[in-house]
VEXROGU-603789 format. One record per atom (N, C-alpha, C): residue number from 0; residue in one letter; atom name; x, y, z. Coordinates in pm, whole numbers, padded with zeros to 5 digits, always signed. Example, Ala and Ser with C-alpha at 12.3 -4.5 7.8 and 13.67 -1.06 7.14 Angstrom:
% VEXROGU-603789
(node 0 A N (+01319 -00569 +00780));
(node 0 A CA (+01230 -00450 +00780));
(node 0 A C (+01320 -00330 +00780));
(node 1 S N (+01285 -00225 +00708));
(node 1 S CA (+01367 -00106 +00714));
(node 1 S C (+01290 +00003 +00787));
***
This chain:
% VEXROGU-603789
(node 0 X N (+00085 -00118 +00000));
(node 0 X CA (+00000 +00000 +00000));
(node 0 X C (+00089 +00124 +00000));
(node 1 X N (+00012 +00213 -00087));
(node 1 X CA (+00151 +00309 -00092));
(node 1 X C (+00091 +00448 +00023));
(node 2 X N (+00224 +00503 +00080));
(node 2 X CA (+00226 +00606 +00179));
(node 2 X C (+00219 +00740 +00126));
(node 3 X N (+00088 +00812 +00166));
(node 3 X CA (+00135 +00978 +00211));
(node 3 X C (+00159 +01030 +00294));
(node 4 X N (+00214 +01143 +00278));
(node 4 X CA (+00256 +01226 +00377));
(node 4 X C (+00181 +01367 +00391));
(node 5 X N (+00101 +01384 +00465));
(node 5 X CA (+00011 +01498 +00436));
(node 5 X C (+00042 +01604 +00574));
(node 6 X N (+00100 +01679 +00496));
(node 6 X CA (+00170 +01875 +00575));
(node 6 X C (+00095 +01954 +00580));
(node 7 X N (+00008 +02011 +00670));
(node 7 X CA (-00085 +02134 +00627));
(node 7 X C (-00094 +02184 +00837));
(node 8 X N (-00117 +02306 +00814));
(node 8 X CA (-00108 +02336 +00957));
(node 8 X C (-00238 +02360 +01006));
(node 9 X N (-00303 +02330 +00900));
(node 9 X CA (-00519 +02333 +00906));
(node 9 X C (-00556 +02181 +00953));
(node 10 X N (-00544 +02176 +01063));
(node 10 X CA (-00578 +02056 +01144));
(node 10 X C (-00743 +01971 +01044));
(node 11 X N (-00815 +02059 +01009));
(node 11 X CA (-00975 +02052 +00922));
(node 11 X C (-00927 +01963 +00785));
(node 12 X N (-00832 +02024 +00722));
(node 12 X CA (-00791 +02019 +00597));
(node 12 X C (-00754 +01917 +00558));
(node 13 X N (-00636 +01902 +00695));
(node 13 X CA (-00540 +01763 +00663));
(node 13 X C (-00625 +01626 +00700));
(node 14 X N (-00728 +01626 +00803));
(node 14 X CA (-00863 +01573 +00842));
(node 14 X C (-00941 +01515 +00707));
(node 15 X N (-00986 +01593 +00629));
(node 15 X CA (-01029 +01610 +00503));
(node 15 X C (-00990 +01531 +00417));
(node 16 X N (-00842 +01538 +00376));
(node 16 X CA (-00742 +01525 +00254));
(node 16 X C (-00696 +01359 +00334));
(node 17 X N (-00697 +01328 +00448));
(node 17 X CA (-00682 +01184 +00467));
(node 17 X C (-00786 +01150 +00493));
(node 18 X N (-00926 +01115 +00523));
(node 18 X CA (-01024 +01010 +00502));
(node 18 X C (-01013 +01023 +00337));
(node 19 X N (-01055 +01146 +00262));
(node 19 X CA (-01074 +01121 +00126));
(node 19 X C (-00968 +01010 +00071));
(node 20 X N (-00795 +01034 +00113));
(node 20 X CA (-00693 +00910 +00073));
(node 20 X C (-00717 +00798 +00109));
(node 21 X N (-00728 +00788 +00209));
(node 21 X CA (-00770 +00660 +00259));
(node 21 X C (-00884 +00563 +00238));
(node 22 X N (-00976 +00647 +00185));
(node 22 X CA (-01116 +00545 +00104));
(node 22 X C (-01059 +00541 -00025));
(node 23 X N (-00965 +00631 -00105));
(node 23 X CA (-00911 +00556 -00182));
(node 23 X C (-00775 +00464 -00227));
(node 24 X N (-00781 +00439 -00056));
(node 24 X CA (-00691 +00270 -00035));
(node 24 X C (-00512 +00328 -00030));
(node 25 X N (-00500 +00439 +00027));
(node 25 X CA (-00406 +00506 +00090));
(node 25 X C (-00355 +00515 +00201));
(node 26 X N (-00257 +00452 +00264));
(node 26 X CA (-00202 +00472 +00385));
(node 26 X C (-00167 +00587 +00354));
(node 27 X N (-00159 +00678 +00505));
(node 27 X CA (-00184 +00851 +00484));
(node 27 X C (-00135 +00851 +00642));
(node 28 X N (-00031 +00947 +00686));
(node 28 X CA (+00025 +00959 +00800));
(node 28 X C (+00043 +01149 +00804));
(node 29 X N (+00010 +01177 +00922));
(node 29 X CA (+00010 +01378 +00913));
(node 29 X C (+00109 +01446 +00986));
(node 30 X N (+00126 +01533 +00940));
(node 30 X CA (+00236 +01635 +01008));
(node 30 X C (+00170 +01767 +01014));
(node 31 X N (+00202 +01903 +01081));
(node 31 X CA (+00106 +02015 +01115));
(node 31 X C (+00224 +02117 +01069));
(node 32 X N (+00350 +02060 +01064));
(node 32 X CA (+00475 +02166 +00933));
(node 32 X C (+00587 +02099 +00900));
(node 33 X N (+00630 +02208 +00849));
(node 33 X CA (+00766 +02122 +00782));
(node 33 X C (+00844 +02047 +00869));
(node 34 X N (+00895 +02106 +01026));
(node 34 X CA (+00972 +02048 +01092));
(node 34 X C (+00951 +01922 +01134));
(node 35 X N (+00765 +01850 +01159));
(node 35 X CA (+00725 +01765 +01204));
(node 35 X C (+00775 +01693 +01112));
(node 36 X N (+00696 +01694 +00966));
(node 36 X CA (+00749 +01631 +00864));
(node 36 X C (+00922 +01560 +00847));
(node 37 X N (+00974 +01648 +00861));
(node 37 X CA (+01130 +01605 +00852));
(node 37 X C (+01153 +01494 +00953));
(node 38 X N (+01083 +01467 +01084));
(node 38 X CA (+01145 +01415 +01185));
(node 38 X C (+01039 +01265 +01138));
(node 39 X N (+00953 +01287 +01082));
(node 39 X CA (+00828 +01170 +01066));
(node 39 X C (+00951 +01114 +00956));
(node 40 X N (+00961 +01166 +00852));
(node 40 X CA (+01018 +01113 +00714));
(node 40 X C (+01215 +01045 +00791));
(node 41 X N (+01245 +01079 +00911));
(node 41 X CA (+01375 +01047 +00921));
(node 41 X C (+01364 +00931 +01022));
(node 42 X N (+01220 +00882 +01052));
(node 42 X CA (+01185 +00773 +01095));
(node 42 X C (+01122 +00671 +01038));
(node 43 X N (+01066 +00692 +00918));
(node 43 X CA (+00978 +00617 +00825));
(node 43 X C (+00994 +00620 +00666));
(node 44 X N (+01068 +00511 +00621));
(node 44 X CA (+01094 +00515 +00476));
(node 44 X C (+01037 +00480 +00386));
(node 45 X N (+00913 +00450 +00444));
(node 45 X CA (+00766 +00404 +00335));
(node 45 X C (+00705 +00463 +00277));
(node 46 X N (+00742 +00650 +00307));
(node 46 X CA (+00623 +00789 +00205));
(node 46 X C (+00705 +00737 +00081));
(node 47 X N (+00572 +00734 +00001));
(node 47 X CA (+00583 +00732 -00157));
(node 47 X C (+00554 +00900 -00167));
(node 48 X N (+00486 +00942 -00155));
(node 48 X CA (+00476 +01119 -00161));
(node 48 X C (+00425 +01179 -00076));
(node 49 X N (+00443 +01350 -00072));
(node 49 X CA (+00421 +01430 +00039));
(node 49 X C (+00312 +01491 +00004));
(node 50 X N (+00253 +01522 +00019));
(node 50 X CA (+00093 +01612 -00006));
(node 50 X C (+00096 +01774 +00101));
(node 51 X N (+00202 +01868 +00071));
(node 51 X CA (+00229 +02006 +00181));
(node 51 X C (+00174 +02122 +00124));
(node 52 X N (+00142 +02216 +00220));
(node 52 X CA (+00049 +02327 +00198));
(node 52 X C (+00190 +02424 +00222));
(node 53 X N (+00203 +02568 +00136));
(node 53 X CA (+00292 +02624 +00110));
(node 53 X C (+00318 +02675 +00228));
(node 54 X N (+00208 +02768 +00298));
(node 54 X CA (+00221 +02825 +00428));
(node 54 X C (+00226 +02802 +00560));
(node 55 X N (+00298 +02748 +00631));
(node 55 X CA (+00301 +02694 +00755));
(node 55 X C (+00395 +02776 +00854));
(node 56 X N (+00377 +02761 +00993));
(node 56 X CA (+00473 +02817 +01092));
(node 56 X C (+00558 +02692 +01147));
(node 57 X N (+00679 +02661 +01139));
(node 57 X CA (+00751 +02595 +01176));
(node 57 X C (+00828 +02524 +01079));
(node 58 X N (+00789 +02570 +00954));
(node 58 X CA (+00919 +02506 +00873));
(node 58 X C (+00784 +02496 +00740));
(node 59 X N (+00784 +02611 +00639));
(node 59 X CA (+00712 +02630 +00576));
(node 59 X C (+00696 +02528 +00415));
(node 60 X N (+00636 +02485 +00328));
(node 60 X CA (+00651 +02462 +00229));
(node 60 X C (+00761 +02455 +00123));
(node 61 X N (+00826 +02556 +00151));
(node 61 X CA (+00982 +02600 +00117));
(node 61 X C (+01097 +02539 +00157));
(node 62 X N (+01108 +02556 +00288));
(node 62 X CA (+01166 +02496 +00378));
(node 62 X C (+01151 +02343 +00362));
(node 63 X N (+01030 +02259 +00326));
(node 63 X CA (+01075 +02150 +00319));
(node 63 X C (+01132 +02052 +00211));
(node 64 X N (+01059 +02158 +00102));
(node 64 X CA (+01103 +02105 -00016));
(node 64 X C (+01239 +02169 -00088));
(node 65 X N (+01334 +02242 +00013));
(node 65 X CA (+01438 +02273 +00017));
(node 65 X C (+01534 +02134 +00113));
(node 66 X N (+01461 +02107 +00195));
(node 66 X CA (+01559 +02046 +00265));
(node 66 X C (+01578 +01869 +00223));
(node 67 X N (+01429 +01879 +00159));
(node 67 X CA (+01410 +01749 +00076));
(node 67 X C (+01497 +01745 -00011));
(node 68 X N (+01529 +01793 -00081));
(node 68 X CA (+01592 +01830 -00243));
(node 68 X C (+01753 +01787 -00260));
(node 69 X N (+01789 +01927 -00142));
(node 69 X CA (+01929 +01956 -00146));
(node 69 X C (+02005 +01866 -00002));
(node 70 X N (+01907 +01907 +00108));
(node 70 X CA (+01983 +01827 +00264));
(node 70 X C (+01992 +01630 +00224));
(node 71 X N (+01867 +01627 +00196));
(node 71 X CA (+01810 +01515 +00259));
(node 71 X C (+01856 +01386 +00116));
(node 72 X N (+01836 +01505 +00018));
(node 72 X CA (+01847 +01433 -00206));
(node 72 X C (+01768 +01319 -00187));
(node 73 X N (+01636 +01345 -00157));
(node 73 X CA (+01534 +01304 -00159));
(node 73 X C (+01474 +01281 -00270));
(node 74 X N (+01360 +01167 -00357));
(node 74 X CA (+01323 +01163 -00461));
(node 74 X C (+01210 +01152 -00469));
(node 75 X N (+01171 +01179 -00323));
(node 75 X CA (+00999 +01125 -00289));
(node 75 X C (+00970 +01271 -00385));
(node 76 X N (+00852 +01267 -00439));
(node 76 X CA (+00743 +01366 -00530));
(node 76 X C (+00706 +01447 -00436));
(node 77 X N (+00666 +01579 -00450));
(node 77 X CA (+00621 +01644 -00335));
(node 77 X C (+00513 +01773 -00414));
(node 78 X N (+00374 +01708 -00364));
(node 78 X CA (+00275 +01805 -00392));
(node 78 X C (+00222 +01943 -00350));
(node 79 X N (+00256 +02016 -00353));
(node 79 X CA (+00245 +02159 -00307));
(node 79 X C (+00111 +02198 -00272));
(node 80 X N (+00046 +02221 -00179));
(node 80 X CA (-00099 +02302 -00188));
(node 80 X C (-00126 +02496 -00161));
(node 81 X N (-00144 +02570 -00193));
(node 81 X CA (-00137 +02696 -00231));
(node 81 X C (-00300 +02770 -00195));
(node 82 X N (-00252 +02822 -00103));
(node 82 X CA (-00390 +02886 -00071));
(node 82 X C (-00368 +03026 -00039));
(node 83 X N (-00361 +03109 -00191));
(node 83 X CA (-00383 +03294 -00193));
(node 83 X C (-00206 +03299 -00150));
(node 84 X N (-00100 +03222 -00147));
(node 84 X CA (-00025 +03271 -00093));
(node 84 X C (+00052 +03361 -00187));
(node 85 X N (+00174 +03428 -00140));
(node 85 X CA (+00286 +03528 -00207));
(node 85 X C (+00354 +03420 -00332));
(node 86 X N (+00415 +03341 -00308));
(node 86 X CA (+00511 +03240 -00368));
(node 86 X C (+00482 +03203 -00470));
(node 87 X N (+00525 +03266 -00556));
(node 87 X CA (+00493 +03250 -00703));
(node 87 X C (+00466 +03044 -00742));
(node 88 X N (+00393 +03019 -00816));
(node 88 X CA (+00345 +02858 -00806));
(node 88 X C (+00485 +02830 -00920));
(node 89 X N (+00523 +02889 -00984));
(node 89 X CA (+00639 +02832 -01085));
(node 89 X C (+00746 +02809 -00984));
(node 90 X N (+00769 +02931 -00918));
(node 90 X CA (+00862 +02919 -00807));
(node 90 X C (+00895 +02819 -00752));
(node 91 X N (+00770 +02756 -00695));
(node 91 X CA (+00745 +02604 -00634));
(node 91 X C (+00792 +02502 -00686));
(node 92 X N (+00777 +02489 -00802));
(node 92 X CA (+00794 +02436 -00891));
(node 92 X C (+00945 +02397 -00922));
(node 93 X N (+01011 +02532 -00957));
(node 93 X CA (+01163 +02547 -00929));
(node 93 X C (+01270 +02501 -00820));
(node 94 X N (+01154 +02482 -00710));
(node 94 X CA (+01214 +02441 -00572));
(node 94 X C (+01212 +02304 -00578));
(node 95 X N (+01115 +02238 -00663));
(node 95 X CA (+01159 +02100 -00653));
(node 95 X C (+00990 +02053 -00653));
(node 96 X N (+00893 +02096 -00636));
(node 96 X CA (+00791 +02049 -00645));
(node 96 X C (+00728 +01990 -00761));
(node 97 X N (+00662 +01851 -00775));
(node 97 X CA (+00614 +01760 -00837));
(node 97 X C (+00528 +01813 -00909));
(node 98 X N (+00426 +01916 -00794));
(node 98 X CA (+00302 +01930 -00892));
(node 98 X C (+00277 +02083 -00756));
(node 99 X N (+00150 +02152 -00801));
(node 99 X CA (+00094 +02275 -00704));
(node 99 X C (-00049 +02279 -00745));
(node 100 X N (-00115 +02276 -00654));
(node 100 X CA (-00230 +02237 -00641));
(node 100 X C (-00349 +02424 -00548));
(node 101 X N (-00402 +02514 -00629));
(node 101 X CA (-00458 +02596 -00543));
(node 101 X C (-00542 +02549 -00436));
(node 102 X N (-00586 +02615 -00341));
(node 102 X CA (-00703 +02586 -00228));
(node 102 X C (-00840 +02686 -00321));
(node 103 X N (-00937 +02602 -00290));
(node 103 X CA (-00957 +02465 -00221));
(node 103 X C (-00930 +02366 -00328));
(node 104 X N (-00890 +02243 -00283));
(node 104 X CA (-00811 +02185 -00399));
(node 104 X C (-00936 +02078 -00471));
(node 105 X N (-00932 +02044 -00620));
(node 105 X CA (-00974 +01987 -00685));
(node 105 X C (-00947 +01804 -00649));
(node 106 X N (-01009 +01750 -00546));
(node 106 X CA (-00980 +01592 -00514));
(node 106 X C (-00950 +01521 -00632));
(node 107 X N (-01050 +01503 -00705));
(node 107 X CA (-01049 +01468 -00829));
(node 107 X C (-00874 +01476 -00962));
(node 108 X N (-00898 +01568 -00932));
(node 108 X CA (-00772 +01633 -01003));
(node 108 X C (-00650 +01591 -00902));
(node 109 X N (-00644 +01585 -00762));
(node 109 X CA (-00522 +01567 -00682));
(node 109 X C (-00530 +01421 -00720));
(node 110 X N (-00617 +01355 -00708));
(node 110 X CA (-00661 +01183 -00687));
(node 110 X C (-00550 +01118 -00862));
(node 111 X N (-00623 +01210 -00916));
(node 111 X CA (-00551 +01172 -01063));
(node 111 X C (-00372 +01172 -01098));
(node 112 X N (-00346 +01256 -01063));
(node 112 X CA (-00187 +01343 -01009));
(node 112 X C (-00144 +01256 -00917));
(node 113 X N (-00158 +01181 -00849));
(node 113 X CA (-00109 +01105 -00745));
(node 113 X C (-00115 +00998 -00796));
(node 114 X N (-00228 +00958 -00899));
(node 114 X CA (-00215 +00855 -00949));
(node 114 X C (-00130 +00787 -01078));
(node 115 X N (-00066 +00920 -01091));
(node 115 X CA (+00005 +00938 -01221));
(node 115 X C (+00180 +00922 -01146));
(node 116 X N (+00201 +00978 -01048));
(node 116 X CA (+00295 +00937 -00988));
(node 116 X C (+00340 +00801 -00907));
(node 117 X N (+00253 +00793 -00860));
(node 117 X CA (+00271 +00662 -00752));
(node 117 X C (+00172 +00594 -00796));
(node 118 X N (+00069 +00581 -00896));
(node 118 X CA (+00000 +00460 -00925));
(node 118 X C (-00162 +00449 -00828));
(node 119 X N (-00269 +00369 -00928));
(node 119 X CA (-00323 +00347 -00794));
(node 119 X C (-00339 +00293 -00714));
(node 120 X N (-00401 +00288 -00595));
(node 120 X CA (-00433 +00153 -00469));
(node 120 X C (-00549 +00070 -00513));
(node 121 X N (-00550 -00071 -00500));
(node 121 X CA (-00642 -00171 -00548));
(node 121 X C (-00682 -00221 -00426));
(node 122 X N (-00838 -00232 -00422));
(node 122 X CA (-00863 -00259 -00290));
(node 122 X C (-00848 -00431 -00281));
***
């Protein structure tokens, strides 16, 4: 079964974005920012991809897909989510991100994108 990693500091959101993964046959594990994330991912080598929201306090969107990239030369995919922020979405992009996704995000469209990367889950 393949793993996400879902970053968002919207306790509602990330709530949201894992039952929806998980009915579609997703192991799905959460973090509330980047820093959590880093310490989850340096204990667990099973994320197939990250599912992170750009804006966070404690180690932002940037920050992780900086530290993914260059610290860590990480190859896991990493989905960006973008809600009204400053950070240009190409930008993101440039940083190393897989894909960028606006709020509120299109399931459908994320479901597909995930499935294009990591394949789907068969129940």
């Amino acid at each position: 079964m393949s793993c996400i990693l879902i970053v968002d500091d919207e306790a509602d959101l990330r709530e949201l974005l894992s039952i929806y993964l998980k009915m579609k046959r997703f192991d799905v594990i959460e973090a509330s920012s980047g820093s959590e994330a880093l310490l989850i991912l340096a204990d667990n080598k099973k994320i197939n991809l990250i599912l992170s929201d750009v804006q966070m306090p404690n180690g932002d969107g940037a920050f992780l897909l900086n530290a993914l990239k260059n610290d860590l030369k990480s190859s896991i995919p990493i989905f960006m989510l973008s809600g009204g922020t400053n950070k240009d979405l190409d930008t993101l992009k440039l940083l190393g991100a897989s894909a960028v996704f606006e709020k509120p995000v299109n399931m459908v469209k994320l479901l597909s994108t995930i499935q294009q990367f990591i394949g789907p889950e068969v129940a």
